[in-house]
N, C-alpha and C positions, 0 to 999 in steps of 0.2 A: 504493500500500500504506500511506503513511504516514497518506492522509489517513484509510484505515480505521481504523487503529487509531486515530486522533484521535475519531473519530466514536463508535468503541467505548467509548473511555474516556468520553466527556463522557456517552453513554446510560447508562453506568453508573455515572459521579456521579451523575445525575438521579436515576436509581432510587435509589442511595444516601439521598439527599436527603430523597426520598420517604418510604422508609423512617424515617427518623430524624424526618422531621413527622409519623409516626404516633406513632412513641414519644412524643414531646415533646409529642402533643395527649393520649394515655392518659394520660402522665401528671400532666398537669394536670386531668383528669378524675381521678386520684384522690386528687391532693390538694386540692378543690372538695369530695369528697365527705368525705374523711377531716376537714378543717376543718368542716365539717359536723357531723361523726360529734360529734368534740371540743365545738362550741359545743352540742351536745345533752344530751352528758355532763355538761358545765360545769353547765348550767341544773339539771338534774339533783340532782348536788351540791350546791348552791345552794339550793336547796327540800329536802333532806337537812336542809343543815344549819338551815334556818330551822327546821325543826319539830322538830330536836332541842334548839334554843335556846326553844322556847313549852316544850316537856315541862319543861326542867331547869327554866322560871321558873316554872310551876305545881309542881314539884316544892317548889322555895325557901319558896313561898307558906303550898303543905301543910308545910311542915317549922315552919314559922313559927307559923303556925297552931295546930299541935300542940304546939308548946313554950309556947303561948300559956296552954293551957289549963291 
């Protein structure tokens, strides 16, 4: 009897185990995809803010310009 239960419990660490390599593989699939997501956004932003920095220097330029005249 004992060694059943031994056999029991260890099939069911296993399965345990198993279980919990699935979680720990999901979820390092989403954070692959999530750091992902973010280095997207980043780039994103980043090109954002470059073209709000050309408008505001053509803004400077025309303001310049017109105080010129």
């Amino acid at each position: 009897m004992l060694g059943y239960t031994q056999s029991n419990l260890q099939l069911q660490t296993i399965k345990i185990h198993g279980e919990q390599a699935k979680i720990v593989g999901e979820l390092l699939g989403q954070s692959i995809y999530m750091g992902q997501y973010l280095q997207d956004a980043n780039l994103n932003l980043a090109s954002i803010t470059q073209q709000m920095e050309q408008v505001n220097r053509a803004r400077i330029i025309d303001s310049s310009a017109e105080s010129g005249r």
